[in-house]
C-alpha positions as CSV (number, residue, x, y, z in Angstrom):
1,X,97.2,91.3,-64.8
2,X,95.0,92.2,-61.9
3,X,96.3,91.2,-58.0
4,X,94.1,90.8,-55.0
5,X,95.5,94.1,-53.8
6,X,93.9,95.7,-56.5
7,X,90.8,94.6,-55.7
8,X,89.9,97.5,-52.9
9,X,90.7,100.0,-56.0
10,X,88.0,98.2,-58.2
11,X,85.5,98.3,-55.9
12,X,86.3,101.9,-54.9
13,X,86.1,102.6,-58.7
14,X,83.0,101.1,-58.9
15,X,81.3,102.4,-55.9
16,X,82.1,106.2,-56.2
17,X,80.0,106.4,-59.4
18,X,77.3,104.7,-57.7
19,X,77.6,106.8,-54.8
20,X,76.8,110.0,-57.1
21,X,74.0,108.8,-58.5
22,X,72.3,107.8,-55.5
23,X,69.2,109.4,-54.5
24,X,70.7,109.9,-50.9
25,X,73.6,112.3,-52.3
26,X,71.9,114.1,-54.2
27,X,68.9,114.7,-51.7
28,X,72.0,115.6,-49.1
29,X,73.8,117.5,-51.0
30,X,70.9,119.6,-52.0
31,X,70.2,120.1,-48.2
32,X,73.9,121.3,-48.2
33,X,73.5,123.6,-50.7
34,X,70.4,125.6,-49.3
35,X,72.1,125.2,-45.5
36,X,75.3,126.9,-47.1
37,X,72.8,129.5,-49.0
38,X,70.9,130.0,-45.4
39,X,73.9,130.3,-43.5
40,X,76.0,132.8,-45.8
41,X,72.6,135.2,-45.6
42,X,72.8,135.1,-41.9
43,X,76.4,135.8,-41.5
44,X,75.9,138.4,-44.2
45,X,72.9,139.9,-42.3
46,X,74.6,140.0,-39.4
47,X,78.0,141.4,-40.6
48,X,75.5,144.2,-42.2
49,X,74.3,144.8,-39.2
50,X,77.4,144.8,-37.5
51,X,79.0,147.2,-39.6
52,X,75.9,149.9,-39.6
53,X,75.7,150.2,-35.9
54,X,79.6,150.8,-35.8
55,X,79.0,153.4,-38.7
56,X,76.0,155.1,-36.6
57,X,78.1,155.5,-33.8
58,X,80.7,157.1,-35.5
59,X,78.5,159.5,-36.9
60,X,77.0,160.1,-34.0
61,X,80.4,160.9,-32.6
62,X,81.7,163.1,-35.4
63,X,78.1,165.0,-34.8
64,X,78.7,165.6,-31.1
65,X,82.3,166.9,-31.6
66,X,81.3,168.9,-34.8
67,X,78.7,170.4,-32.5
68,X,80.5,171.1,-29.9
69,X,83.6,172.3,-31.8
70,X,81.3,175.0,-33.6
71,X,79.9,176.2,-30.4
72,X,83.8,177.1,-29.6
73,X,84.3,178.9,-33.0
74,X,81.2,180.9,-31.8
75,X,82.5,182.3,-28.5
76,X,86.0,182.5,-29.1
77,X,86.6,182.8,-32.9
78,X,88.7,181.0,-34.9
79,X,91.7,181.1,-32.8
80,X,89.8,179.6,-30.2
81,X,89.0,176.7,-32.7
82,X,92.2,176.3,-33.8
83,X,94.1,176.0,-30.2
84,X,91.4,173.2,-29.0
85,X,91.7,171.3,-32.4
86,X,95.4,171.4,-32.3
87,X,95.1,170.1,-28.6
88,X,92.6,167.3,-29.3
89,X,94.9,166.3,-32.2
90,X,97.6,164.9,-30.2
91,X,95.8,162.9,-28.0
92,X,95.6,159.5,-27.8
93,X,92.6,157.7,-30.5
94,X,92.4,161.2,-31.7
95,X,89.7,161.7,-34.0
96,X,90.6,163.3,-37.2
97,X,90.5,167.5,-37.7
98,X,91.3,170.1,-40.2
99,X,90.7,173.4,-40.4
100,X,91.3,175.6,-43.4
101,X,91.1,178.8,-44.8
102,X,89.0,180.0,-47.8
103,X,91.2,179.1,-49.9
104,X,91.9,175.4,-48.4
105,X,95.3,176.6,-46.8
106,X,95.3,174.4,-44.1
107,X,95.3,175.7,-40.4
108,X,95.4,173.1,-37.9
109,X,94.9,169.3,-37.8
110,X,96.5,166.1,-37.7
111,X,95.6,165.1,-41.3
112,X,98.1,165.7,-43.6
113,X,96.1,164.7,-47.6
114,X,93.0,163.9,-48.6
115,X,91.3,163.7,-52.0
116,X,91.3,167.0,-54.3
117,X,87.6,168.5,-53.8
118,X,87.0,166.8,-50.5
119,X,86.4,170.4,-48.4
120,X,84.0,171.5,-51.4
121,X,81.4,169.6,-50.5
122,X,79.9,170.1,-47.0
123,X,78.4,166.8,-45.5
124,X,79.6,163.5,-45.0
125,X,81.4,161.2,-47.1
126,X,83.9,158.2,-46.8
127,X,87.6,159.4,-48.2
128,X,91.1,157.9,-47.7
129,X,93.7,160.0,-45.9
130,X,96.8,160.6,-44.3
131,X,97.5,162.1,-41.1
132,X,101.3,162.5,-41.7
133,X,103.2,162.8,-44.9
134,X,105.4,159.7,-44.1
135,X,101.9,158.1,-44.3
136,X,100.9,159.3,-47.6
137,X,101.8,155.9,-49.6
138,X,99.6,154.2,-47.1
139,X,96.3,156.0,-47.0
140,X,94.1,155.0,-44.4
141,X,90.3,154.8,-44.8
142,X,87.7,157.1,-42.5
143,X,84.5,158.5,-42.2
144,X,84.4,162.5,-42.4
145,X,81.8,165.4,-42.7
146,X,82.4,168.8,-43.7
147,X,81.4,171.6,-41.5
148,X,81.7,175.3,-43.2
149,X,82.3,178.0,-40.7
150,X,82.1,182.3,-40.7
151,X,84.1,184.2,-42.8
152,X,84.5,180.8,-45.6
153,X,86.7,178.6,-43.0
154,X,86.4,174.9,-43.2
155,X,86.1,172.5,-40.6
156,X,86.7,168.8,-41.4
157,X,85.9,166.1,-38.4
158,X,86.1,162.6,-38.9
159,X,87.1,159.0,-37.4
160,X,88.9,156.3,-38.6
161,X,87.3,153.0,-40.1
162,X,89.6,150.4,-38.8
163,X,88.0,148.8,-36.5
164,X,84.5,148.7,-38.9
165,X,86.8,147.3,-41.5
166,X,88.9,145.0,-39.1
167,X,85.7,143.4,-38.1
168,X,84.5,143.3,-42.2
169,X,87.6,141.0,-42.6
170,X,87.0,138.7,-39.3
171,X,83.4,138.1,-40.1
172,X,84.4,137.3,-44.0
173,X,87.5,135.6,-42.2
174,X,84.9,133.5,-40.4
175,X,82.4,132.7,-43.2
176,X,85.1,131.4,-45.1
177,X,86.1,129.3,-42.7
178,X,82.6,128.3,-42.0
179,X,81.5,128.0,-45.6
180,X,84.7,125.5,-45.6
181,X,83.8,123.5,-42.3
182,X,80.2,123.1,-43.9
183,X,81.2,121.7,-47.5
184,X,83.7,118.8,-45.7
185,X,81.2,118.0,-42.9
186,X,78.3,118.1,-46.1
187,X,80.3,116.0,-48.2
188,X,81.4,113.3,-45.6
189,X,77.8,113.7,-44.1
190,X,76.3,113.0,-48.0
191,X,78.4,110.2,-48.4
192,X,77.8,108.5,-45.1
193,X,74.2,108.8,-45.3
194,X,74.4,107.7,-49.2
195,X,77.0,105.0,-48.3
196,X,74.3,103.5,-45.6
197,X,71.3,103.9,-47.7
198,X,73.3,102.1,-50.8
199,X,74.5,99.2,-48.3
200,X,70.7,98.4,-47.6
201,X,69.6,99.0,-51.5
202,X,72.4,96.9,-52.5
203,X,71.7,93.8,-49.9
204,X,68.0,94.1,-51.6
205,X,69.2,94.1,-54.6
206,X,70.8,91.0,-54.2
207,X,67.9,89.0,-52.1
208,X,66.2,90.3,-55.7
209,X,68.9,88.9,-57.5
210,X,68.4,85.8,-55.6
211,X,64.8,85.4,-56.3
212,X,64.7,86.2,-59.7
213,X,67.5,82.9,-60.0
214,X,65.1,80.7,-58.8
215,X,65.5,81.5,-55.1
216,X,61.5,81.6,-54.0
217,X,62.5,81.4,-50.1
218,X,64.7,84.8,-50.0
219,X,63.8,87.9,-48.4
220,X,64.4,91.3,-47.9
221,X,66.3,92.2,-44.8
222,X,64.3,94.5,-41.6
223,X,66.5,96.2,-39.5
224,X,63.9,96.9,-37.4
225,X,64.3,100.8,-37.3
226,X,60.7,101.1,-38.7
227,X,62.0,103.5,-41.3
228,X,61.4,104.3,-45.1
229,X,63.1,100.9,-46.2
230,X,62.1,98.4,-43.3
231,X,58.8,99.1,-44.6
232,X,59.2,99.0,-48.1
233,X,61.0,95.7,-47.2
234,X,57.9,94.5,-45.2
235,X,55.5,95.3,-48.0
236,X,58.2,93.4,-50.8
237,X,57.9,90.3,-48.4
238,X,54.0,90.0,-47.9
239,X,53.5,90.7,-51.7
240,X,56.5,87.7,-52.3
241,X,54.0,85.5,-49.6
242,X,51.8,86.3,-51.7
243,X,53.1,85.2,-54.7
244,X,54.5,82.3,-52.9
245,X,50.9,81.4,-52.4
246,X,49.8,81.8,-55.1
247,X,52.7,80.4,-56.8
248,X,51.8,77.0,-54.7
249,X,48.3,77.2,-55.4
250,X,49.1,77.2,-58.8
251,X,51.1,74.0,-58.4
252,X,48.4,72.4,-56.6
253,X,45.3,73.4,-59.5
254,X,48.2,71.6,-62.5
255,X,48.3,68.6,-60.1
256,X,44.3,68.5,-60.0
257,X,43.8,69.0,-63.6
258,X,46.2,66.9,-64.6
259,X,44.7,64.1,-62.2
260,X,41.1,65.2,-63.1
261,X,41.4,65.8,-66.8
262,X,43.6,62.4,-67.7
263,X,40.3,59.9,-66.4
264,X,38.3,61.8,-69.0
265,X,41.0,61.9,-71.6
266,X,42.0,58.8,-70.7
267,X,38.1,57.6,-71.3
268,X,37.9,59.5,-74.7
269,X,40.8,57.9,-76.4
270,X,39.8,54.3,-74.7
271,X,36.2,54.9,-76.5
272,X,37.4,56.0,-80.0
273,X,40.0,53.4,-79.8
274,X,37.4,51.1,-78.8
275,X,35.2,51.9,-81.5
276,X,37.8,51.6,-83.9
277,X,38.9,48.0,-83.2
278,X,35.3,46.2,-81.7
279,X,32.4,48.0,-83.1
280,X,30.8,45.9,-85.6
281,X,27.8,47.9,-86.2
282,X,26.5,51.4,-86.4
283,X,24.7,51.3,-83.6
284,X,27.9,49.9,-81.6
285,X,29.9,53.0,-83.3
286,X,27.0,55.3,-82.4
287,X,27.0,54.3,-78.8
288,X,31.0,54.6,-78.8
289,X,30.5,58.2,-80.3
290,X,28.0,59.1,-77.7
291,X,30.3,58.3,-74.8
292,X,32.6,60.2,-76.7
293,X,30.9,63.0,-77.0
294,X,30.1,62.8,-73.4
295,X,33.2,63.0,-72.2
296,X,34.0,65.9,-74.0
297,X,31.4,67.5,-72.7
298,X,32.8,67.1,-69.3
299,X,36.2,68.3,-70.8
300,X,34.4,71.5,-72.5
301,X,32.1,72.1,-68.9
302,X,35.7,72.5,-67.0
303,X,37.3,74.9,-69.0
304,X,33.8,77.0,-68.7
305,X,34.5,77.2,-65.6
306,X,37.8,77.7,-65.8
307,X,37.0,80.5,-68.2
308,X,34.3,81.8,-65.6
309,X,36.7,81.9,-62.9
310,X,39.0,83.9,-64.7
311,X,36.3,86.1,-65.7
312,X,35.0,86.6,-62.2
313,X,38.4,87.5,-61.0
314,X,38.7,90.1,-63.4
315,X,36.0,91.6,-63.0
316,X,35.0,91.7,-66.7
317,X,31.3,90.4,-66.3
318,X,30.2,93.2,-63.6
319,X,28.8,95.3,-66.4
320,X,25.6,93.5,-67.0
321,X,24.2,94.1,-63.3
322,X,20.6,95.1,-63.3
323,X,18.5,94.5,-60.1
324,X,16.6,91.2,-59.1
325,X,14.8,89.6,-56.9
326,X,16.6,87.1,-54.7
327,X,13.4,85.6,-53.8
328,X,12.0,84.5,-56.9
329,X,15.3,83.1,-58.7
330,X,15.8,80.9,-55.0
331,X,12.2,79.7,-55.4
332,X,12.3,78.9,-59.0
333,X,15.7,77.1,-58.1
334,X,14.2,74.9,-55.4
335,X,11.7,74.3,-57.5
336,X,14.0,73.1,-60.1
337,X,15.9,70.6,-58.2
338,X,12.9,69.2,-56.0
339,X,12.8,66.1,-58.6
340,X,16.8,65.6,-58.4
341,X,16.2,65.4,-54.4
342,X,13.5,63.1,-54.9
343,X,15.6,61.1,-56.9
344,X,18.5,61.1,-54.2
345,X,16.0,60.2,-51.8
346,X,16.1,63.6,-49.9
347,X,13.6,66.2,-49.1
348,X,14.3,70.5,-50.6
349,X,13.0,72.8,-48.4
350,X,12.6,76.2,-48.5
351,X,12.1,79.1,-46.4
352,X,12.4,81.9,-48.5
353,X,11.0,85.7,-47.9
354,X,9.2,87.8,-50.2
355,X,10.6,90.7,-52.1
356,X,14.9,90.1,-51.7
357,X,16.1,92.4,-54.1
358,X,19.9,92.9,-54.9
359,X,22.0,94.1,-57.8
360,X,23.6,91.4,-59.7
361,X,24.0,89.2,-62.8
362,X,20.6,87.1,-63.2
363,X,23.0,83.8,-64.9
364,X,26.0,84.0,-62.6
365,X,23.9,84.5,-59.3
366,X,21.6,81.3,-60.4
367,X,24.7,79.5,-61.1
368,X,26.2,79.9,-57.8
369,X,22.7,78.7,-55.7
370,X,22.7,75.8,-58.4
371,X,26.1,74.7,-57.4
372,X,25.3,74.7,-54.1
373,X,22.3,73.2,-54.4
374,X,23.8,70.3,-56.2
375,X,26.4,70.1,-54.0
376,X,23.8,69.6,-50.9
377,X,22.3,66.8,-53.0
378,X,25.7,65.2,-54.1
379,X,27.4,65.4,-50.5
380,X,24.8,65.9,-48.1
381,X,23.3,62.3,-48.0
382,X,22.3,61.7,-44.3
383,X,24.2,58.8,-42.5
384,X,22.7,55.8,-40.9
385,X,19.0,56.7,-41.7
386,X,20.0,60.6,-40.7
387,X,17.8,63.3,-41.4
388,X,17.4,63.4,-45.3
389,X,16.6,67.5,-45.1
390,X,18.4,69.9,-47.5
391,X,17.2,73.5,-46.5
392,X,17.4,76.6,-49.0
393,X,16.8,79.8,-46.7
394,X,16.6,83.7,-47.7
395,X,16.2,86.2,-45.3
396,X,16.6,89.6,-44.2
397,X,19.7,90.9,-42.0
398,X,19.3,94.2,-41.6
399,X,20.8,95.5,-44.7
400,X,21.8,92.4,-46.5
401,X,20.1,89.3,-47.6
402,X,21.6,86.0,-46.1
403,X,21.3,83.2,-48.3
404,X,21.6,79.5,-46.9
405,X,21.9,76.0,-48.1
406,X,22.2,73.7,-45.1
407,X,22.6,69.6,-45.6
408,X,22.6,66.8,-42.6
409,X,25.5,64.7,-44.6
410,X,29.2,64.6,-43.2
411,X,30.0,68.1,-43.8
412,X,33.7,69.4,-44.0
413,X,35.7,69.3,-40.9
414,X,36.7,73.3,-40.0
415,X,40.8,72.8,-41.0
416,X,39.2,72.4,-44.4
417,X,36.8,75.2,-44.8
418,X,38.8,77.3,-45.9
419,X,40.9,75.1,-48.5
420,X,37.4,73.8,-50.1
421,X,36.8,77.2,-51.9
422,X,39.9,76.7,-54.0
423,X,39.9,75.3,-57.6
424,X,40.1,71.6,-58.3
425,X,40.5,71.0,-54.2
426,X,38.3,67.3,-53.9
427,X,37.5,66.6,-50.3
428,X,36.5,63.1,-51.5
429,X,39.9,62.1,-51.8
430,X,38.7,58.5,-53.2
431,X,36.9,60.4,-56.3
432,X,34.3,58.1,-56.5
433,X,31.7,60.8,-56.7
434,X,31.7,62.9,-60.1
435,X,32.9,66.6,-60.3
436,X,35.8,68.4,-60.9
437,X,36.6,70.7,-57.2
438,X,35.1,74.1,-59.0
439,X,31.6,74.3,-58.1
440,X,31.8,76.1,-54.5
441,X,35.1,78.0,-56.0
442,X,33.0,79.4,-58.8
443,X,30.5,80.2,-56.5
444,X,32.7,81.7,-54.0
445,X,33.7,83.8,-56.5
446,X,30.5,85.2,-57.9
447,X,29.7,86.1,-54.2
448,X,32.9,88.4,-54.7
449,X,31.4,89.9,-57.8
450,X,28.8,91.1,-56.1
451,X,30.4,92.4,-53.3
452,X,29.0,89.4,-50.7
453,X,31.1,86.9,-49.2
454,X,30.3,83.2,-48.8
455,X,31.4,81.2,-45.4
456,X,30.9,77.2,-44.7
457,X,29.3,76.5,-41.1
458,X,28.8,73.4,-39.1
459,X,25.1,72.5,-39.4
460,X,25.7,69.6,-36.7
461,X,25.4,67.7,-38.3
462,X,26.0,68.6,-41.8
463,X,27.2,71.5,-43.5
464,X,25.6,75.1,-44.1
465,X,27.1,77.6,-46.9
466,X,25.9,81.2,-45.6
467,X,25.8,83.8,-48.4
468,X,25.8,87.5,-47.6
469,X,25.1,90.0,-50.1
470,X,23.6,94.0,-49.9
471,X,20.2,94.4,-50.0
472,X,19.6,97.1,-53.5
473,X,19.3,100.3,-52.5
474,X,16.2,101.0,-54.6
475,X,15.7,104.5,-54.7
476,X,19.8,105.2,-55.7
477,X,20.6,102.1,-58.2
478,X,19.7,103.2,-61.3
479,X,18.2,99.2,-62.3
480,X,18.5,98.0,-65.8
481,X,15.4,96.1,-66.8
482,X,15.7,92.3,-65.8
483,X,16.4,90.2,-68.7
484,X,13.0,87.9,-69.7
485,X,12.7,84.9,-67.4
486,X,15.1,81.5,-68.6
487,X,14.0,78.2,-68.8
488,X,14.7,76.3,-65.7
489,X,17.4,74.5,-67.2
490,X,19.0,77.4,-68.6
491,X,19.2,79.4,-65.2
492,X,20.4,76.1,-63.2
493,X,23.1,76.0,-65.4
494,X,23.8,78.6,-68.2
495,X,27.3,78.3,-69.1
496,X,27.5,74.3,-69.0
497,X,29.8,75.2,-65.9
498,X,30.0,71.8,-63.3
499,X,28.5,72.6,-60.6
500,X,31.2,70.4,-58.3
């Protein structure tokens, strides 16, 4: 049975592990690793170093006293030698001598063994000695050169490597401390940096935790350093915003087609049942099956659209792109809805230039003008015996085509522009007119397609929709051939989309 005072334990048990496998550690103790490398080849450099200067300043010294020892011999003999050697010997820091005979009887000196062969080879060479025989069990360790003199006598002048080897042991005295000093401060370093960096990771974790339980609101944490994580963290919360939004705007287009879409359902079942229970005739059940029929048109025209939205957002219809002309497909859509306006008891104008070519889809961009179009006619009613004027305008702006529909009716008050080009969104809250909220949404998004974008604009009064798209670039777009011309009713409306 567990306590509360085992609980630090657990959590200790749990968090070590962690702590190893943490990017942090293992990036830190890497660093540790090539710093321990980087440091042990300095010292080692240095200690090199160290110990060759000290080894080329005893040479040089055995050199000078060899030299100068030989220039003895030569005016005074061997005797000579041997009374200056056997003086020098008991000084003080002595340097090390031996003469010999021939033979290797020795003569004078203050070493008392060396190696077998030693004063057989002339030249230098590192042996171990002794200078006395109570010293023999305890050789010491020098530098030496062999010097052969007249008549076969040797000469042997060294120093002793104590100090070389005394500072050999402090500098690997001293990297071993170091190497030491470095591995704790590396390890406690590691896991402080790994122990912060996990504290942050975990509290995301967590916030994540938090959303993925249904927690939409959470969000990550910003200390405010501006490093690595504060803007990973600011990223992770604009793309949850996002989602947020999106989320939201979901919401809001199930609420619309479930308000929309039950008055047609709603209708459809009310006819059949109708039909059922009252129609006496087949004509009564024929006009019961038209209205029927109707309405499920209606039904089938949203989800084109619907579909086409998708589509459009995808991008999956940018293949078929050939170049047009703007002009003519503007024309032969005010041309097309000239009766309509009639009808509505307003006057289509255009003002269109000659020769606006662009690269696009021939159906989707004569959907979008035929939406707006319809929408100018629907909405843009004047008020009070107003003007009754719905323009259609193409021009030139210096490397793009703008593309107007402009209507004197109420318009859309600016803190709704922007809301209006979202699915299903009804501005005519009473619903009194037909439509389904898609048309300038459908539109807006064919603009997209073709790289454009599509803005609403106080017409005072009225509204005006302003498209912008890019001129073709005729002599780099390789142009498919246009497909044939479409009747008039197929190019005002070619997917049975609604146009609002």
């Amino acid at each position: 049975m567990t306590t509360p005072a085992d609980a630090p334990a657990r959590r200790r048990q749990k968090f070590l592990p962690t702590l190893f496998r943490t990017t942090a550690f293992k990036l830190t103790a890497a660093y540790l690793v090539i710093f321990a490398l980087f440091a042990a080849f300095v010292l080692g450099y240095v200690a090199w170093n160290a110990q060759r200067l000290l080894t080329d300043q005893i040479r040089s010294t055995i050199d000078a006293e060899i030299q100068g020892l030989a220039e003895q011999q030569r005016q005074g003999g061997i005797r000579r030698l041997v009374n200056i050697i056997e003086r020098r010997s008991r000084g003080p820091g002595a340097s090390l001598y031996l003469v010999t005979t021939p033979v290797g009887e020795r003569i004078a000196g203050n070493v008392e063994a060396i190696p077998p062969g030693t004063l057989d080879r002339t030249g230098e060479s590192e042996i171990e000695y002794a200078r006395s025989s109570e010293t023999v069990d305890t050789p010491s360790h020098a530098l030496v050169r062999v010097f052969m003199l007249p008549a076969g006598f040797r000469l042997l002048v060294g120093r002793d490597l104590e100090e070389r080897d005394r500072l050999g042991a402090v500098i690997r005295r001293a990297a071993g401390w170091s190497a030491a000093l470095v591995f704790i401060l590396g390890c406690f370093a590691s896991w402080f940096v790994a122990r912060r960096v996990l504290k942050r990771i975990d509290g995301m974790s967590e916030t994540a935790h938090g959303i993925m339980e249904g927690d939409l609101k959470g969000r990550l944490a910003i200390t405010g350093t501006g490093d690595e994580l504060d803007r990973l963290a600011l990223n992770l919360n604009a793309m949850l915003d996002r989602i947020g939004e999106l989320m939201a705007g979901m919401q809001q287009v199930t609420d619309n087609i479930a308000h929309d879409l039950k008055t047609p359902l709603t209708r459809l079942r009310n006819r059949a049942e109708e039909a059922l229970r009252s129609a006496k005739s087949p004509d009564e059940l024929r006009a019961s099956l038209d209205g029927a029929i109707e309405e499920a048109d209606n039904l089938i025209r949203v989800f084109n659209a619907l579909l086409m939205l998708a589509r459009l957002e995808a991008g999956r219809v940018s293949e078929n792109m050939a170049e047009l002309d703007l002009s003519e497909i503007v024309s032969g859509m005010a041309e097309l809805y000239e009766p309509l306006a009639e009808e509505a008891g307003l006057a289509l104008v255009g003002e269109v230039e000659p020769d606006l070519r662009i690269v696009g889809n021939r159906e989707l961009v004569g959907q979008a003008i035929a939406n707006l179009i319809d929408n100018a006619l629907k909405y843009g009613g004047p008020e009070q015996g107003g003007d009754g004027t719905v323009t259609i305008a193409a021009r030139r702006n210096g490397a793009e085509i703008e593309l107007s529909v402009a209507d004197h009716g109420p318009g859309i008050p600016e803190a709704d522009r922007g809301r209006a080009l979202d699915r299903f969104v009804r501005l005519d809250t009473s619903r009194s007119k037909p439509g389904f909220g898609l048309g300038l949404s459908l539109a807006s998004g064919v603009v997209r397609l073709h790289g454009g974008h599509l803005s609403l604009e106080d017409n005072a009064p009225g509204l005006r929709v302003v498209i912008t798209l890019p001129m073709a670039e005729s002599k780099s777009v390789e142009t498919q051939p246009a497909p044939e011309a479409q009747s008039s009713t197929a190019v005002a409306n070619p997917a049975g989309v609604p146009s609002s």
